[in-house]
C-alpha positions in Angstrom: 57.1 83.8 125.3 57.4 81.3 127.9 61.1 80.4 126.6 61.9 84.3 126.5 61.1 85.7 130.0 60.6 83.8 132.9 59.6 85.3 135.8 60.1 82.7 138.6 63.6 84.8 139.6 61.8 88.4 139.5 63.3 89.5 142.7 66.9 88.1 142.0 66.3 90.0 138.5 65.4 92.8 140.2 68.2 93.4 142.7 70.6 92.1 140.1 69.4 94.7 137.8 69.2 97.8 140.0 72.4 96.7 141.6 74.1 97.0 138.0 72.7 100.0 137.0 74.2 101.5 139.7 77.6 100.5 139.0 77.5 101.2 135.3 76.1 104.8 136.0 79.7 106.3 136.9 81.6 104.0 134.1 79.5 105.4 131.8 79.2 108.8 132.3 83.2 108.6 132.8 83.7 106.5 129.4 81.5 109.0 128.1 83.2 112.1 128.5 87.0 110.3 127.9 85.2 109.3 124.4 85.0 112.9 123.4 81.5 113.0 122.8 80.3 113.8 126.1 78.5 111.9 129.4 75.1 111.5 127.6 77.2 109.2 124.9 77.8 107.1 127.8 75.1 107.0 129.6 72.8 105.8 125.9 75.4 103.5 125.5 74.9 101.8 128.5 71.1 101.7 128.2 70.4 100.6 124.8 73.2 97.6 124.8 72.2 96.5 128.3 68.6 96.4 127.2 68.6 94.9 124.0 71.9 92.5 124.0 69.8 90.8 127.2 67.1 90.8 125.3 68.5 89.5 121.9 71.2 88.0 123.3 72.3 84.4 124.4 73.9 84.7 128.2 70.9 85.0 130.7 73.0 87.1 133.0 75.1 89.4 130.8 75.2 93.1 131.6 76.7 95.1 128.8 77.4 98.7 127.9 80.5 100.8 126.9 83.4 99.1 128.4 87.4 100.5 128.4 88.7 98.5 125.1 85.4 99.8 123.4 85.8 103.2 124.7 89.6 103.1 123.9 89.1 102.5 120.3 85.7 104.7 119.8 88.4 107.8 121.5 90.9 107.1 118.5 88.2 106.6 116.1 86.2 110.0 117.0 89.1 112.6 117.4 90.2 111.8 114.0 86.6 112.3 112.5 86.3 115.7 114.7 89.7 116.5 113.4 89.0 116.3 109.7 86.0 118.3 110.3 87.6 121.5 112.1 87.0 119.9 115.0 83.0 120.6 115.1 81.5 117.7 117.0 77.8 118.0 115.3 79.3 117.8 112.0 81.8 114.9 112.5 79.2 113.0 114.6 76.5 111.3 112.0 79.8 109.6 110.5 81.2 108.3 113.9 77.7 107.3 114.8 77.4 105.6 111.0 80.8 103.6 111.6 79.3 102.4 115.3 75.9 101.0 113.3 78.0 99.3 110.9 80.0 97.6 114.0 77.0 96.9 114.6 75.4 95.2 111.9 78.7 93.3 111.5 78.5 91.8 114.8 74.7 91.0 113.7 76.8 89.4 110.7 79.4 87.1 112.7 76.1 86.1 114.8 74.3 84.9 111.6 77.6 83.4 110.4 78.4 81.3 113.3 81.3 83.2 113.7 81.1 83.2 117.6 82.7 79.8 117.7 86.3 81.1 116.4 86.9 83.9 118.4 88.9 81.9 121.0 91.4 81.3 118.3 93.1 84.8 118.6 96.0 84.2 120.1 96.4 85.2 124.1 99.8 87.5 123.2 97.4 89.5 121.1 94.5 89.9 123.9 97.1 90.3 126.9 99.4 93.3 124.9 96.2 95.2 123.5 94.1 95.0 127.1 97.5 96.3 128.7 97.8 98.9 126.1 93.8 99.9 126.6 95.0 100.6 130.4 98.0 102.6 129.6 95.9 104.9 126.6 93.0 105.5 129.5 95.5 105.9 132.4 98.1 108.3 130.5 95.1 110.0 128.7 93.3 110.6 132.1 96.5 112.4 133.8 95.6 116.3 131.8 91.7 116.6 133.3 92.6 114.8 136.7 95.3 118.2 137.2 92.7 120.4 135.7 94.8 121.3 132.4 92.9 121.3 129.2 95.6 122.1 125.9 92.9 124.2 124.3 92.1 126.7 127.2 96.0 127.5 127.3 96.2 130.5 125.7 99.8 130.4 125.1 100.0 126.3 123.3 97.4 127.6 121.4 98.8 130.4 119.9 102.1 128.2 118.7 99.3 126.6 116.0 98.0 130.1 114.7 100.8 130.1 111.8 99.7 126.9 111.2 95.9 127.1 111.0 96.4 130.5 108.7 98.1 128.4 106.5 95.4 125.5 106.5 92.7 128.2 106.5 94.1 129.2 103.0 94.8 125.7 102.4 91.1 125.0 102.1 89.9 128.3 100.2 92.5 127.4 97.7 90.8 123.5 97.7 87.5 124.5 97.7 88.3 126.9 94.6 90.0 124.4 92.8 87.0 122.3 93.3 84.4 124.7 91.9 86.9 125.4 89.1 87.2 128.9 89.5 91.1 129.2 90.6 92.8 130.8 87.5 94.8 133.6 87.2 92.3 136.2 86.2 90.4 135.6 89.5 93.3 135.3 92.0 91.9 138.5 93.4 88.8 136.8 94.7 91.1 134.5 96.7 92.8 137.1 98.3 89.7 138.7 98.8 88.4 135.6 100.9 91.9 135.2 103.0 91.6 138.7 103.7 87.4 138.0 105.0 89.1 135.3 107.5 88.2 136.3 110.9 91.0 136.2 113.9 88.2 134.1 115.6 88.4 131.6 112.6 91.8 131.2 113.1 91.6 130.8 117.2 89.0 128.4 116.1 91.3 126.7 114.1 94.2 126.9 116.4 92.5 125.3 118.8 91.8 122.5 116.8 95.1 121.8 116.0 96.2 122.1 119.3 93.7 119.5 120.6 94.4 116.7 117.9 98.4 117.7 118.7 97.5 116.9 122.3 95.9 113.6 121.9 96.6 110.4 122.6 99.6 108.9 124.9 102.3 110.8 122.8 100.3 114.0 122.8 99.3 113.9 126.6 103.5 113.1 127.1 104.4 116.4 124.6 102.4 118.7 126.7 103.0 117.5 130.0 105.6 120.3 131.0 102.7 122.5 130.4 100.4 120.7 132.4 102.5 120.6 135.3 102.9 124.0 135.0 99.6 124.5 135.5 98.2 122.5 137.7 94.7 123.8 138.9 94.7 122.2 142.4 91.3 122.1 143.3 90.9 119.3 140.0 93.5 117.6 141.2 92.6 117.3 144.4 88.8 116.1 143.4 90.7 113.6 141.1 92.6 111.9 143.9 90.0 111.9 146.5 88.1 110.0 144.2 90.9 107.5 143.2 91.7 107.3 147.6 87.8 106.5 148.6 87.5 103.8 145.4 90.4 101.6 146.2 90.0 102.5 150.1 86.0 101.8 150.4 86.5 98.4 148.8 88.7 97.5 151.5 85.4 98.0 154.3 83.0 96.3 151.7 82.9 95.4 148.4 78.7 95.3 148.7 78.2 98.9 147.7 80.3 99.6 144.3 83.4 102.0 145.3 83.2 104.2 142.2 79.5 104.7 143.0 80.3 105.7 146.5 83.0 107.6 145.6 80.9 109.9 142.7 78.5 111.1 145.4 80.4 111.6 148.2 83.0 113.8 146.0 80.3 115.9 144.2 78.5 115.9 146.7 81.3 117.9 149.0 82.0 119.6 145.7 78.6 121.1 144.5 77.2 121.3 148.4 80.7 123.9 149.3 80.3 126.0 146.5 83.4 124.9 144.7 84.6 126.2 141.3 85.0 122.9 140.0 84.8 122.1 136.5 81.2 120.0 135.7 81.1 117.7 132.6 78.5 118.8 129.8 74.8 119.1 130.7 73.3 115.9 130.0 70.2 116.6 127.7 66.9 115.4 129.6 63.7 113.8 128.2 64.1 110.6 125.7 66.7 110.1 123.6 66.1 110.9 119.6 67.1 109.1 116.7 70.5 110.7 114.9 68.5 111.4 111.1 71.9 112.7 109.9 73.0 108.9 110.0 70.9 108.4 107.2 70.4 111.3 105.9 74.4 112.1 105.1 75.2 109.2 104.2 78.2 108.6 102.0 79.5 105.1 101.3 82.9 107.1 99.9 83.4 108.6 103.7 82.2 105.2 105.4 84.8 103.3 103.9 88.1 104.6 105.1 86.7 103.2 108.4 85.4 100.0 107.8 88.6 98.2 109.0 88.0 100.3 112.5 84.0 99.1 112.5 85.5 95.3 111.7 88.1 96.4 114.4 85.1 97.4 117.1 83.0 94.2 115.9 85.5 91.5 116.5 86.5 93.7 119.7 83.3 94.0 121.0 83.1 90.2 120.4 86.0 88.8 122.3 84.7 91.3 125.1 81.8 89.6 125.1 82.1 86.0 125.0 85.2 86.3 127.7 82.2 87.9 129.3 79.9 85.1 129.2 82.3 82.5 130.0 82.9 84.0 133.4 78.7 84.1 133.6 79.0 80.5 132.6 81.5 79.6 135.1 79.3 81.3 138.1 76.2 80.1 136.9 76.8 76.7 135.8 75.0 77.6 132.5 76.1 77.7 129.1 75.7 80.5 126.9 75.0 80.8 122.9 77.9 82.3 121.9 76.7 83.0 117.9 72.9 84.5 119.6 75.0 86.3 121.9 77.0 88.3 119.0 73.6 88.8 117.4 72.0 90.8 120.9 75.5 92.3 121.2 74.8 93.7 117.4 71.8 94.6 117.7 72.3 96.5 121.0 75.3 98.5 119.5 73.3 98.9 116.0 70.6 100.7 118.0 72.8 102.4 120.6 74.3 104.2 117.6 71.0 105.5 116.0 70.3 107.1 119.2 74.0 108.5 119.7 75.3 106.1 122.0 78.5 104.6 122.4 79.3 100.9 121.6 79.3 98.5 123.8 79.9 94.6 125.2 80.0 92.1 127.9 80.7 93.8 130.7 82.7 91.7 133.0 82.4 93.3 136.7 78.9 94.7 135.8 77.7 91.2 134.8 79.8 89.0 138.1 77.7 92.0 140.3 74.3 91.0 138.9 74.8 87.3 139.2 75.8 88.2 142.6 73.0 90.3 143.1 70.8 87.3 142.3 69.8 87.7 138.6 69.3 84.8 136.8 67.6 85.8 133.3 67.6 88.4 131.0 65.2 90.4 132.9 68.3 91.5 134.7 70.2 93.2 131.9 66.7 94.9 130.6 66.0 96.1 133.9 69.4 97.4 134.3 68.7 99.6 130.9 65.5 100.7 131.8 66.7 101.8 135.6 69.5 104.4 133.6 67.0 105.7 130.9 64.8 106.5 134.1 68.2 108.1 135.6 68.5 109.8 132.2 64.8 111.3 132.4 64.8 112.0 136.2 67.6 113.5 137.3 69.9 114.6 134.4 69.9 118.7 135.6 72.1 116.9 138.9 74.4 114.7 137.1 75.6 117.3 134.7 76.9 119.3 138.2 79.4 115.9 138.9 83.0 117.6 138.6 84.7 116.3 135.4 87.9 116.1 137.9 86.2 113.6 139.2 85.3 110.8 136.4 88.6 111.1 135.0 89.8 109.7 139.1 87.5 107.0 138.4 88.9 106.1 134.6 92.1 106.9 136.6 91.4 103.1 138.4 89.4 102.0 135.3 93.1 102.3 133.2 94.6 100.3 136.2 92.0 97.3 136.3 92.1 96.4 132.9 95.7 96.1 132.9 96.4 92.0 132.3 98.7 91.1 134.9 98.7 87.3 134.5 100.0 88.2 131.4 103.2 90.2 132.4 103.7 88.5 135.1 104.2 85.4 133.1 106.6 87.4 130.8 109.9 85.9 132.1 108.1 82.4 131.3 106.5 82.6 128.1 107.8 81.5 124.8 110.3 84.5 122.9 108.2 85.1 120.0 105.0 85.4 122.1 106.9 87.9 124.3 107.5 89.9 121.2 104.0 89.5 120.2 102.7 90.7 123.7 105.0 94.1 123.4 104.6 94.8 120.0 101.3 95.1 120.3 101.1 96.7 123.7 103.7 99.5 122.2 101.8 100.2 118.7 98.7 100.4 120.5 99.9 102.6 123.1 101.6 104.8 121.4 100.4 105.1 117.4 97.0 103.0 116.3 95.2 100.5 118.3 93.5 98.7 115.1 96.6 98.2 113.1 98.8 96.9 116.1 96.1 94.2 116.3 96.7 93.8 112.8 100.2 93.5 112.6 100.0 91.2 116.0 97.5 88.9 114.0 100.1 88.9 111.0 103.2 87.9 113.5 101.3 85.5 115.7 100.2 83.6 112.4 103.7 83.5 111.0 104.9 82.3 113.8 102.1 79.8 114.2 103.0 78.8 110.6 106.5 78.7 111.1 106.2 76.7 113.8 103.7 74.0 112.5 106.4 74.1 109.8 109.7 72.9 112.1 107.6 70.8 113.2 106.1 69.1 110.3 109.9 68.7 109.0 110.9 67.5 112.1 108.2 64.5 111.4 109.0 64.0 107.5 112.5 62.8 106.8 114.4 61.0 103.9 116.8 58.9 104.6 118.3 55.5 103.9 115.9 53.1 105.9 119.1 52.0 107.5 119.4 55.1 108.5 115.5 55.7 109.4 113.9 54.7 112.6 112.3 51.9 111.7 108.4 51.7 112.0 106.5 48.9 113.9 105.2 47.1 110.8 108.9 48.1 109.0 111.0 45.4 110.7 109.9 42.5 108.3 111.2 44.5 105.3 114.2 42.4 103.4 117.5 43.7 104.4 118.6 42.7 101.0 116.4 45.7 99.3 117.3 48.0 101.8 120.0 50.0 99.7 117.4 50.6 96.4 114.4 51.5 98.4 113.7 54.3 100.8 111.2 54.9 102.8 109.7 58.7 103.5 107.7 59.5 106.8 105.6 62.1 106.4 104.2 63.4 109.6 101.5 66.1 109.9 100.4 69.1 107.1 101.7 69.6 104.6 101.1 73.2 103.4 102.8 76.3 102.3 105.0 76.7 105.3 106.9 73.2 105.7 107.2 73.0 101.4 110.7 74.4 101.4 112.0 71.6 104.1 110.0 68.9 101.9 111.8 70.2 98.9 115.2 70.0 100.7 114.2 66.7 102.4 113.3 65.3 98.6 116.7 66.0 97.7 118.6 63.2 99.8 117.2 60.5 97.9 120.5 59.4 96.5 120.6 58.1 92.4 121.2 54.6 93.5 117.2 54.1 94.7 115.1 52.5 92.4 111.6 52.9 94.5 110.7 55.3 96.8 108.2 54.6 99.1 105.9 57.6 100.5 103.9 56.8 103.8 101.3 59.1 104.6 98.9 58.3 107.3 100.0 60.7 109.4 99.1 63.6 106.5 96.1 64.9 107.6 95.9 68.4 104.8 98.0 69.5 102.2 97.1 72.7 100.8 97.4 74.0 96.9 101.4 75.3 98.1 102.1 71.8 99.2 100.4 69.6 96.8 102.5 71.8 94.3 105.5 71.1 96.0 105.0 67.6 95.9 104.2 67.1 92.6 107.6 68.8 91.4 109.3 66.1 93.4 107.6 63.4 91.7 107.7 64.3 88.4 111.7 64.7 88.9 111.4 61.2 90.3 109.6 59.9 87.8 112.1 61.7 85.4 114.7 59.7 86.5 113.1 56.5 86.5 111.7 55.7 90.5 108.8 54.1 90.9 106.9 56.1 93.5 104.6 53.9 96.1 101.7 56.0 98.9 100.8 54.0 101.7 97.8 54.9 103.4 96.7 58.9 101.9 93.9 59.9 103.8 90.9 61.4 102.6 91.8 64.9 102.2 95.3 64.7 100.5 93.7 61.7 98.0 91.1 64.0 96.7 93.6 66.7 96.4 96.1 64.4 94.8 94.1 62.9 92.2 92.2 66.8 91.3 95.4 67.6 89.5 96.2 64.3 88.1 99.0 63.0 90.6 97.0 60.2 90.8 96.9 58.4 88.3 99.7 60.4 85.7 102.7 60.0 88.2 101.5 57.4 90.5 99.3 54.7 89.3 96.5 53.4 91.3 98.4 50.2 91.3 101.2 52.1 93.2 98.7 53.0 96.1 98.1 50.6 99.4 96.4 51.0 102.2 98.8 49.5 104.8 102.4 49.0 104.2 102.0 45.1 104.6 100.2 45.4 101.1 103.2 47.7 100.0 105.5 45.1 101.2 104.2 42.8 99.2 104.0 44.2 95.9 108.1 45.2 96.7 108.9 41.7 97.0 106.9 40.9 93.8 108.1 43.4 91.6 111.6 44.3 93.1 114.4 41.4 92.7 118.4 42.0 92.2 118.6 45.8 91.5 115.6 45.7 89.0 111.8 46.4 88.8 110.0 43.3 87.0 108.2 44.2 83.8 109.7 47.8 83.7 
């Protein structure tokens, strides 16, 4: 227990904690509602994670809850659930809260794994283009409820879907028919029976649906912008700026007091105390949060697995988040975090955030740099920070559900601007091509069609061009030439001059793997008829990989075919065992036929090589 808590820093923890509470009150209540599942989402989010990532977890200082990239995804991920269930939220949400535990208990998994360690190697393109693309999703996405226009409440977009939603109404009687086997020709009157029981208030119901899912997302928010502007409820918008104004203005007179705290209150405050007819965010339920049964109780592994890639999505997300997190914490603190424990707390957190109808969470960068700050020093911080928003959650719930919703879409309004990377644009004009191409094709596919297969596809480019590359270069490294010809090695210039014509020497330099084999298969194809020996020198051949050791034992055998004698200088470790698992060594080459240094090569040449000919062949 000693090891766990440690209570010398109370006070720091304290302030630190209190002090970060605060500022994630109005993030989450804001990523809240932008999720789709409302403020309370948000608000468990930010308790559970923060409470049980400190105290699982493996950065002393870390503050976590919902953050933007974890938002942005959970918004993509839960319109589409709401959407195949007729948009009812109570239905679709034990599967959205399902796929947020299994985040979870992947992130558990990576922890267990030792996972943490190989995060870093995502490439920066990929990070830099999807936290850009995060910013443009909440900043675009925030521009309809800042100007008080919601595509659902306009009677007139919704009526364009009603052809539509009679026809997916029918759609589904005709389904659910075919299902119970009943849909034959006989009893085509009890179909028509059923269309004909469909109520007008089905079909708004439905209309409405389809309007919202039409209206979502960056090319949704961009298709019904004319009618947004067109209706522009004033009062919203201005709520929605005066909040954006007093965040970036207060920071300017002191950044001690967070802005977007500041700027809640003062904003509802005028709102709710002048009588405004303002548009509040959903009631927040009061008393303790309860455990989601339907979780368990519906659930289907056939429905859970057309998301699985999105929970693997969230998981690794959540996990870069994170340990980017905790580097900063190390940097301030002059600690140093346990990146694999950390992912486990993280995990945990998220698992149990979920059972209660939270949203997922991580590392929470300017939460975390306020509580160090603020003078927290151990994990004490993050609990208390939990703890201070379940008492906020108990206490005074009935007021927070009056905060205008005009008003947290200002503040994800400067959210959507902040997590822009900058460094990275900035240093477009300066970067390498194909990591410029990376950066924007995966800020545009995330933007504007699916944030978890444009980090897919960026993964795929960045590693073929990572392969590619290693490839150039390994050819670069591995020539075949006349050793006339070659540049001549340090321990190469004692060689006789006299064999130089029937021997050749090849330099291989770095992996070889599937993709350099095709320039070591164009390479092998210099060695002119006239060379009697071939010597190989691989010291500098670190890995060869099933593609390459393939490769190269094509070449010999056609060398051995006509008659070379092949000779490896130095094989390291790796490529030996490979070489000799399928027989290369000793079938092609002879144990004889391997040195370690090319002085011992040397001198087996001028024992068995005189006048054009081998001795004893």
């Amino acid at each position: 227990m000693k090891k766990l808590f440690d209570f010398k820093h109370f006070k720091g923890d304290l302030f630190g904690g209190i002090t970060a509470g605060i500022v994630a009150l109005p993030l989450a209540l804001a990523f809240g509602v932008s999720s789709g599942l409302g403020p309370s989402a948000g608000l468990y989010g930010a308790l559970f994670v923060s409470f049980f990532a400190a105290l699982f977890g493996g950065t002393s200082t870390q503050i976590s809850g919902p953050t933007a990239p974890m938002t942005a995804v959970s918004m993509v991920l839960i319109a589409g659930i709401i959407a195949v269930n007729d948009g009812d939220i109570a239905k679709a949400l034990p599967l959205i809260l399902t796929v947020f535990l299994l985040a979870g208990l992947i992130q558990i998994g990576l922890g267990i794994l030792g996972i943490g360690k190989y995060i870093k190697y995502i490439p920066s393109p990929v990070v830099s283009g999807f936290m850009t693309a995060i910013g443009v999703i909440i900043l675009v996405t925030q521009i309809l409820p800042s100007v008080g226009y919601y595509p659902k409440e306009d009677v007139d977009y919704v009526n364009k879907f009603k052809p539509a939603a009679e026809e997916l109404i029918l759609e589904n009687i005709l389904k659910e028919e075919v299902g119970k086997d009943i849909l034959v020709l006989e009893d085509f009157r009890e179909t028509i029976d059923k269309a004909k029981h469909v109520t007008q208030e089905q079909i708004l119901q439905e209309s409405k649906t389809l309007a919202g899912k039409e209206a979502s997302g960056v090319i949704g928010t961009i298709k019904v912008l004319p009618n947004a502007l067109k209706n522009i409820n004033w009062l919203e918008l201005c709520l929605a700026l005066s909040t954006i104004i007093i965040i970036y203005g207060f920071k300017r007179i002191t950044t001690t007091i967070p802005s977007a705290l500041v700027a809640l209150v003062i904003v509802s405050g005028v709102a709710y105390g002048f009588g405004l007819d303002y548009r509040p965010i959903e009631a927040i339920p009061s008393g303790l949060p309860v455990i989601n049964l339907g979780i368990f109780t519906g659930f289907n592994l056939s429905n859970i697995s057309l998301y699985i890639f999105t929970a693997i999505t969230l998981a690794l997300l959540g996990s870069i988040d994170t340990l980017l997190t905790s580097v900063v914490a190390d940097n301030m603190t002059k600690t140093k975090h346990n990146s694999n424990k950390e992912l486990i707390g993280q995990g945990i957190g998220n698992s149990i955030a979920a059972i209660f109808g939270g949203l997922p969470g991580a590392g929470a960068t300017i939460r975390t740099v306020v509580n160090i700050n603020a003078g927290g020093k151990t994990r004490l911080s993050g609990m208390i920070s939990g703890v201070l928003l379940l008492l906020i959650v108990l206490v005074i719930s009935p007021i927070a559900s009056q905060i205008p919703a005009a008003v947290l879409a200002g503040i994800l309004v400067t959210v959507g601007i902040g997590v822009m990377d900058y460094k990275g644009l900035k240093a477009i004009p300066s970067m390498p091509r194909f990591e410029v191409v990376i950066m924007l094709v995966v800020l545009v596919l995330s933007s504007v069609w699916n944030l978890v297969y444009a980090v897919g596809i960026g993964l795929i480019i960045a590693s073929l061009m990572f392969m590619k590359k290693i490839g150039d270069l390994s050819s670069k490294g591995s020539s075949v030439k006349p050793l006339s010809a070659e540049k001549v090695w340090d321990d190469e210039f004692d060689f006789p001059k006299k064999l130089k014509e029937e021997v050749f020497i090849k330099h291989l330099s770095g992996p070889l793997f599937f993709g350099s084999t095709s320039d070591f298969q164009e390479l092998a194809k210099q060695i002119p008829n006239t060379a009697t020996t071939v010597i190989i020198r691989m010291g500098k051949v670190p890995y060869i990989d099933l593609s390459g050791l393939f490769a190269m034992e094509d070449i010999l055998v056609d060398l051995c075919s006509q008659d070379k004698k092949i000779l490896l200088v130095d094989v390291l470790t790796q490529p030996k065992y490979m070489l000799e698992k399928i027989d290369i060594i000793p079938d092609l080459v002879p144990k004889e036929q391997i040195f370690n240094t090319f002085k011992e090569c040397l001198v087996w040449i001028k024992e068995n090589i005189k006048n054009n000919t081998i001795k004893n062949q």
